[in-house]
N, C-alpha and C positions, 0 to 999 in steps of 0.2 A: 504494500500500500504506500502512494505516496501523499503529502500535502503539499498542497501551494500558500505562500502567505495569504492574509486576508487584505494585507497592505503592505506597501513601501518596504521597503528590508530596509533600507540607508536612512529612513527618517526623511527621503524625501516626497514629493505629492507622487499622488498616485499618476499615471499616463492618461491623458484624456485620451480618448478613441480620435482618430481623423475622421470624420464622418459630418458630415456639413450638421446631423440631430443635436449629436456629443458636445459638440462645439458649440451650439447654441445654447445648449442648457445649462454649459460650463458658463456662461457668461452670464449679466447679470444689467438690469436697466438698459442705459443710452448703449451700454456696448456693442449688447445683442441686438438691440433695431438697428444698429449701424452692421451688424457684420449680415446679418440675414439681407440689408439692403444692398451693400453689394455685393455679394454672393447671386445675389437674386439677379441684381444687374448687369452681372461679369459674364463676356463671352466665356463661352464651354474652356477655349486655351487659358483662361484668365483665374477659371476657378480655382484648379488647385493651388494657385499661387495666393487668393484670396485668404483660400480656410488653412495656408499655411499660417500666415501670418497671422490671424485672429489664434488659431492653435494658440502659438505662443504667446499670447495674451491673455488665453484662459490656464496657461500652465501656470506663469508666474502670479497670476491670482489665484490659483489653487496652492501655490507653496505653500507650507509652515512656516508662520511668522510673515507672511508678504506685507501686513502692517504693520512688523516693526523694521524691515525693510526699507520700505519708504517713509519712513520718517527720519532712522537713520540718514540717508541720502538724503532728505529736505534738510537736513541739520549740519550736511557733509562729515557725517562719518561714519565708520567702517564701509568706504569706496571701494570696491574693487574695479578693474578695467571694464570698458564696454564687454569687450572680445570675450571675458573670459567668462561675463554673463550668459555672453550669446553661446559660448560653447557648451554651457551648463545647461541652457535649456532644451538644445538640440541633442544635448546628451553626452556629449562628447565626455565632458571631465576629464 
């Protein structure tokens, strides 16, 4: 028999699905009329580049702690580089 976690192993958020549903119901208010809007708008070439980008808007608001995140960075501290955000949320690390 095997398990699978019920969550995260690293303490970090769980994967939203890429799925134009997933992605909307990760998001929340203004976000989500805006990503459904252009989503909705976006030639068929254009979508996946759309619900990439929204993705990673619903990832880093799904983090642990994305509230104390951002106010850290409103207050300018504990910075790290663009790059090394963007690489954490595509997974890389």
């Amino acid at each position: 028999m095997t398990v699978q976690p019920d969550g995260p192993v690293d303490g970090g958020a769980t994967a939203i699905p890429h799925t134009i549903n997933d992605i909307g119901d990760a998001l929340t208010g203004g976000d989500r009329a805006r990503f459904y809007g252009q989503v909705l708008a976006a030639e068929a070439a254009e979508v996946p580049e759309v619900m990439h980008r929204w993705w990673k808007t619903a990832m880093l608001n799904a983090a642990p702690q994305a509230d104390r995140s951002r106010a850290n960075a409103a207050a300018g501290r504990a910075l790290i580089p663009l790059s090394t955000l963007a690489a954490r949320v595509e997974g890389v690390q």
